[in-house]
C-alpha positions as CSV (number, residue, x, y, z in Angstrom):
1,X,92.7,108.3,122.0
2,X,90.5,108.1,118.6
3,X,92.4,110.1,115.8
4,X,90.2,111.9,113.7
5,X,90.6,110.8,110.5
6,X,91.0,112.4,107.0
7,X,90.0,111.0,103.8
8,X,89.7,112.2,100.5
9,X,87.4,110.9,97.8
10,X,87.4,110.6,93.9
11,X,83.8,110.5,93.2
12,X,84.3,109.5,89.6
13,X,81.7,108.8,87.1
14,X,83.6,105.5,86.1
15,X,85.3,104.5,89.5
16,X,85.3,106.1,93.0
17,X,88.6,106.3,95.3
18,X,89.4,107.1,98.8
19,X,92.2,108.3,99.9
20,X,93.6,108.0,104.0
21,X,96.9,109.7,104.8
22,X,97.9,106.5,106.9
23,X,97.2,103.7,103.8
24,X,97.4,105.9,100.8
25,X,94.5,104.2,98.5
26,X,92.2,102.3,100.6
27,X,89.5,101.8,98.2
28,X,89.3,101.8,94.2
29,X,86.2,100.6,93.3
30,X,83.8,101.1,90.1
31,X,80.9,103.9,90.6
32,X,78.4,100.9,90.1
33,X,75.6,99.9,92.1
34,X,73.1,96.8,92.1
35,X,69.7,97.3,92.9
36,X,66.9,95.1,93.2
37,X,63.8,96.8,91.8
38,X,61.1,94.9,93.2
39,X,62.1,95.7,96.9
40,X,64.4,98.5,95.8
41,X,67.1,97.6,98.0
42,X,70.9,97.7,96.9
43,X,72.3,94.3,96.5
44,X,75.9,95.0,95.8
45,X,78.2,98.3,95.5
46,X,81.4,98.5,93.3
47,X,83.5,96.0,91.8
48,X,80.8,93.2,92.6
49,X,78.0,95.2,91.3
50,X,80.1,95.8,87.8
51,X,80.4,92.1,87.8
52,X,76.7,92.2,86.9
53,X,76.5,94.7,84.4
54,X,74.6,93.1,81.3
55,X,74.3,89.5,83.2
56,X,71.7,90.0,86.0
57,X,68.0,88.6,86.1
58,X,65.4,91.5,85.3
59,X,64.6,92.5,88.3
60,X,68.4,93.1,89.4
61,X,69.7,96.1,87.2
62,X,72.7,97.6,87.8
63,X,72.9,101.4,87.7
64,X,75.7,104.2,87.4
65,X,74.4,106.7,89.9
66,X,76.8,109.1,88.8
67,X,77.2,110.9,85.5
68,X,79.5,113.4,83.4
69,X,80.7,113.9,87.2
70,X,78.0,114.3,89.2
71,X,75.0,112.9,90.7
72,X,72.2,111.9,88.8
73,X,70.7,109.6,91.2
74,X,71.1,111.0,94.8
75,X,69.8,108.5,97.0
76,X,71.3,106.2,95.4
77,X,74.6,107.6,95.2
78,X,74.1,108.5,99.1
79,X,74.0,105.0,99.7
80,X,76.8,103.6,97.4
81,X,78.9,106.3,99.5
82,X,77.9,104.7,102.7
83,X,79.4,101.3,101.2
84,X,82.6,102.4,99.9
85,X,83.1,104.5,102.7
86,X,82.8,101.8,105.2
87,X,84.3,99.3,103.4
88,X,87.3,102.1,102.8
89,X,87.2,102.4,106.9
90,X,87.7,98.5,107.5
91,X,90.3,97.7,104.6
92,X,92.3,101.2,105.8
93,X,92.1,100.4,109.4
94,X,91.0,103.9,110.7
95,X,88.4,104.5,112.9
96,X,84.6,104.8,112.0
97,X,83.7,107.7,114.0
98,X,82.8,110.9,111.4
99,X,86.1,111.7,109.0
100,X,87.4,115.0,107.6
101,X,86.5,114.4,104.0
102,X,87.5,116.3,101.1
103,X,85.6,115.6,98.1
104,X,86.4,117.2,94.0
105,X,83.4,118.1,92.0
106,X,84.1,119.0,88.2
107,X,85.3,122.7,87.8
108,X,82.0,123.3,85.6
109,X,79.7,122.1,88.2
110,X,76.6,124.1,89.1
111,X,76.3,125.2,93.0
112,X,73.3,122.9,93.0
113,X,75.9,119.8,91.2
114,X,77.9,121.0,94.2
115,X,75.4,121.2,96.5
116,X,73.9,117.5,95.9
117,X,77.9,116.2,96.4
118,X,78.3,118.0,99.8
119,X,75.4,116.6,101.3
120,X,75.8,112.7,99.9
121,X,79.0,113.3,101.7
122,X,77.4,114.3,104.6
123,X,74.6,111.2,104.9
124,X,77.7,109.2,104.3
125,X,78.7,109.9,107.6
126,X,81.3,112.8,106.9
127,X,81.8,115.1,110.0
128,X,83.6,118.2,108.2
129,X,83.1,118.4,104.0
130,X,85.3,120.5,101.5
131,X,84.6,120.6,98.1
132,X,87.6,121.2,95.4
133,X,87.5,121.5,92.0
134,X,88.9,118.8,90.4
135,X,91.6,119.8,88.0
136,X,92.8,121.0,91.5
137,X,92.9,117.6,93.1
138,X,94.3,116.3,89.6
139,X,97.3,118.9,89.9
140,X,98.1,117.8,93.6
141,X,98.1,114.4,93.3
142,X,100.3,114.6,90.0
143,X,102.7,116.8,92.5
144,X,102.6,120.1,91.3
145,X,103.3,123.1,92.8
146,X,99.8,124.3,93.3
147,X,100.2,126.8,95.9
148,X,102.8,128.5,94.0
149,X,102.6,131.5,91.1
150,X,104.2,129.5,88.1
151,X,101.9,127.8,85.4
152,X,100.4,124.2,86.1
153,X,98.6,122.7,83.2
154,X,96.6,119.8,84.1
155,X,94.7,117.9,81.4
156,X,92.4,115.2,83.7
157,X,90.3,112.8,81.3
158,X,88.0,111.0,83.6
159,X,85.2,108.7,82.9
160,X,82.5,111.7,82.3
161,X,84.7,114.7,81.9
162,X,87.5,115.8,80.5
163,X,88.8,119.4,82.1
164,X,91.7,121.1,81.4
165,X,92.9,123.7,83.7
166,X,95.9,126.5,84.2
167,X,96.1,126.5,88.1
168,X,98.6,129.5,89.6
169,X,98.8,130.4,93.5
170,X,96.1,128.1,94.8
171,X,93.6,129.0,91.9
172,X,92.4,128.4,88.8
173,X,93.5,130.7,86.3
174,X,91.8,129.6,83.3
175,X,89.4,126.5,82.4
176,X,87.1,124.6,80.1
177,X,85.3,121.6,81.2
178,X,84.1,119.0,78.3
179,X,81.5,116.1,79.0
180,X,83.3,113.9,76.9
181,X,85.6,111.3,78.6
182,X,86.6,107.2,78.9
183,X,82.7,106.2,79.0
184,X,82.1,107.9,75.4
185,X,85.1,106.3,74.1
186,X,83.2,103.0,75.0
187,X,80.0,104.3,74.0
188,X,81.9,105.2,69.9
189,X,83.5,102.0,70.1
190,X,79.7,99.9,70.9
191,X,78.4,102.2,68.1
192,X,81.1,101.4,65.4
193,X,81.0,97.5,66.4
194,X,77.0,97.7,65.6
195,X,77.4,99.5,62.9
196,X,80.1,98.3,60.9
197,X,79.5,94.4,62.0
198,X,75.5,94.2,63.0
199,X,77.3,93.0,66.3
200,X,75.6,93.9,69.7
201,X,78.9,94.1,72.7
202,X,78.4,95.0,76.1
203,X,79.7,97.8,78.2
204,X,82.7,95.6,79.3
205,X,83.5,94.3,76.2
206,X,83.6,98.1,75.0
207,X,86.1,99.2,77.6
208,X,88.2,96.2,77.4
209,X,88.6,96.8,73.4
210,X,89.8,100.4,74.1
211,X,92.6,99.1,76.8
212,X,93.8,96.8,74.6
213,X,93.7,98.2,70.9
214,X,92.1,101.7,71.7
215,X,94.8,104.2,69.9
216,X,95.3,108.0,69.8
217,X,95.5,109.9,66.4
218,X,98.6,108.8,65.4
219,X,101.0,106.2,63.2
220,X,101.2,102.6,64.8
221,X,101.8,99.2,63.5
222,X,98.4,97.7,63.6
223,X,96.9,95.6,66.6
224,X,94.1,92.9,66.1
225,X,91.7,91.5,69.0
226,X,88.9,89.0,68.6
227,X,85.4,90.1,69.5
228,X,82.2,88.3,70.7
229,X,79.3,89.5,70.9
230,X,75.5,89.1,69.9
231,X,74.5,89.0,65.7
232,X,71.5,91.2,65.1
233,X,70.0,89.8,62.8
234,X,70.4,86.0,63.7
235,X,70.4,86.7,67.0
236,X,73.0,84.4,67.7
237,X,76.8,84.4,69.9
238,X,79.3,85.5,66.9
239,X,82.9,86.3,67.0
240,X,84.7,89.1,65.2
241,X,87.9,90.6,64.5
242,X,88.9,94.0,65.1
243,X,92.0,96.2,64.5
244,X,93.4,99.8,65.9
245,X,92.8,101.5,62.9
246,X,89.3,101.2,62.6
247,X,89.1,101.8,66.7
248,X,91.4,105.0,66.6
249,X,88.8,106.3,63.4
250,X,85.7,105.4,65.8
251,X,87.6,107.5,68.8
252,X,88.3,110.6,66.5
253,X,85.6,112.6,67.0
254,X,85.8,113.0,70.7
255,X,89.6,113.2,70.6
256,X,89.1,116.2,68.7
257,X,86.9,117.5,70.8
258,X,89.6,117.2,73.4
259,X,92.1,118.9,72.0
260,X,90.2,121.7,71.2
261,X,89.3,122.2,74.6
262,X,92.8,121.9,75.3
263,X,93.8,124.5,73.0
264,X,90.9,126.7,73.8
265,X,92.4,126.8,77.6
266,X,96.0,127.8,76.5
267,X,94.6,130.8,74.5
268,X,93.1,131.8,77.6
269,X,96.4,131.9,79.2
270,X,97.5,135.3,80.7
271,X,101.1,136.2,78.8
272,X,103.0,136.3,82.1
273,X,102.0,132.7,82.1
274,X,102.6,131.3,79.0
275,X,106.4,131.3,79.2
276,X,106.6,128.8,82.1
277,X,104.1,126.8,80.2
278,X,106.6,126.3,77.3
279,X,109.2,125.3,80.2
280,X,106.9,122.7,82.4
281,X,104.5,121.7,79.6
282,X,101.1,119.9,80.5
283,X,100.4,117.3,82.7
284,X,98.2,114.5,81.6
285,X,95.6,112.5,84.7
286,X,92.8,110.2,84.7
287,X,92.2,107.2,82.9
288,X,91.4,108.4,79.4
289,X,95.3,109.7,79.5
290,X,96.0,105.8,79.3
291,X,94.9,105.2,75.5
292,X,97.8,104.1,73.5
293,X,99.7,107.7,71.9
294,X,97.7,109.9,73.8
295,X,100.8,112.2,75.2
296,X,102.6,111.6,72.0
297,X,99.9,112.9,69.9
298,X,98.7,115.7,72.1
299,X,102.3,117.0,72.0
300,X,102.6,116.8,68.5
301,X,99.4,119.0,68.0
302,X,100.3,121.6,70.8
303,X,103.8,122.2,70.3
304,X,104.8,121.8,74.2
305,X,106.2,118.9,76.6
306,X,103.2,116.5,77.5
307,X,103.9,114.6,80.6
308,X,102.1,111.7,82.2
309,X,101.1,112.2,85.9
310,X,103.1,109.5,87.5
311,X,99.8,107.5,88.9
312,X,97.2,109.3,86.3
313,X,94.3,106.7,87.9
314,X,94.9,107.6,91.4
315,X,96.1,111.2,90.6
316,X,93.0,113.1,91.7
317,X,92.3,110.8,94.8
318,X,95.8,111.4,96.4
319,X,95.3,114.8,95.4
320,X,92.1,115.5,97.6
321,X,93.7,113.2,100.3
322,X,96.8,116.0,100.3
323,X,94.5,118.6,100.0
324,X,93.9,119.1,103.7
325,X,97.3,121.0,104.6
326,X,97.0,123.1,101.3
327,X,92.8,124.0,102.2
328,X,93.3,127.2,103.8
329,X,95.6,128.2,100.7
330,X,93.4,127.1,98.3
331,X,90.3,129.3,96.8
332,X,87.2,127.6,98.5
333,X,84.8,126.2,96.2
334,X,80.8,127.7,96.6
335,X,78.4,124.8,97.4
């Protein structure tokens, strides 16, 4: 007898994860797909199509068909899900006949956002699609108590979004949504480089900059990293040095940003709530979450406990891969 299996997927601007309930992760793969534009055909999906970024021939380009969250290329996202979602099936050993599939949009989604998601999902192959919001997903997988009426606080800092939700009882309470996340940390951090040096870096060199030296607004003792990338005005291969000072100034803007929408949520707290927020604090998800002093410096500016989600990468995948059993308690999300 063929089990009908359940998966959940991370559609994430940066990376997109699926989740089976037999493997746990069976795929983690950039949201990155190759296309050759003379016959318009996908040459490669995922990790081998980031691989290209910024090194292919011109008639090869390598696209993100998803951004701030959702889909801005659908076919194209329609057939990087067919991919993943097969390559998920082989690697997690369940069957290929149509899956349950729970899939998280970004709480400040439009229907039509939503609608676009559901029915990539679909042409993937998916027999059965629910749609959760994603601070939701973030909250489950970071193993909160979603389903009960006590405070959650989940601030998820993805690749496109950052959200940051109060989640009581299977709902969201209160919420703001920002389109700020890892991918304009990079985007600063390209900007600064070009400015500052008249050095051109890629998108890889960006993000790899930001994991190594990238730094939250607070006191550290200073880190250094060499740098190459193109002169501007030679033209030529040139080497640089930067240092986490000058990185956390270029990141400042948009960390600010953050934390207002972080503040902005709390306010928005109903007072019956706010007491078990001082006693649990806020959870912290996704990959922005990662930059160096990012829960001590949020919990310096908010005055409560900031705790990382203990896999805040995978957080929001595991969490739509649990979702299943919690569905019917959850408030269904409009498509």
């Amino acid at each position: 007898m063929i089990v009908q299996a359940e998966i959940g997927i991370d559609l994430g601007t940066a990376n997109t994860l699926v989740y089976s309930k037999n493997k746990g992760i069976a795929l983690n793969e950039p949201s990155v797909v190759a296309i050759d534009t003379a016959t318009k055909k996908v040459v490669a999906v995922g990790t081998e199509a980031k691989e290209m970024i910024g090194k292919t021939p011109e008639k090869i380009i390598a696209v993100r068909p998803l951004k701030d969250g959702v889909i801005a290329d659908f076919d194209i996202t329609s057939e990087m899900l067919v991919q993943l979602m097969k390559k998920a099936m082989r690697s997690g050993g369940f069957s290929l006949r149509k899956p349950n599939v729970v899939v998280c949009t970004p709480s400040g989604a439009t229907s039509a956002e939503r609608r676009a998601i559901h029915e990539a999902v679909r042409n993937a192959g998916a027999k059965k699609v629910h749609i959760i919001e994603e601070p939701v997903a973030a909250a489950i997988g970071a193993g909160l108590p979603v389903d009960e009426p006590i405070a959650n606080v989940v601030v998820d800092i993805g690749g496109g979004t950052s959200e940051v939700a109060i989640i009581s009882y299977g709902g969201i309470v209160a919420c703001h949504s920002l389109r700020i996340g890892g991918d304009r940390f990079d985007e600063h951090i390209i900007h600064h480089v070009r400015k500052a040096y008249n050095i051109l870096i890629g998108e890889r060199t960006a993000e790899r900059i930001k994991m190594e030296i990238g730094h939250a607004l607070i006191e550290h003792d200073k880190l250094e990293m060499e740098v190459r990338g193109r002169d501007l005005v030679t033209g030529l291969p040139s080497t640089i040095t930067l240092n986490s000072f000058e990185i956390r100034d270029c990141l400042k803007e948009s960390l600010i940003h953050i934390l207002e929408t972080v503040r902005k949520t709390l306010e928005d707290c109903p007072a019956e709530l706010s007491g078990d927020i001082v006693d649990r604090g806020v959870v912290l998800t996704g990959g922005g979450s990662l930059l160096s002093g990012m829960q001590e410096w949020l919990s310096k500016e908010i005055s409560v406990p900031v705790h990382l989600a203990p896999n805040p990468l995978e957080s929001v995948a595991v969490g739509t891969g649990k979702a299943l059993k919690y569905i019917n308690k959850l408030h269904p999300v409009a498509k």
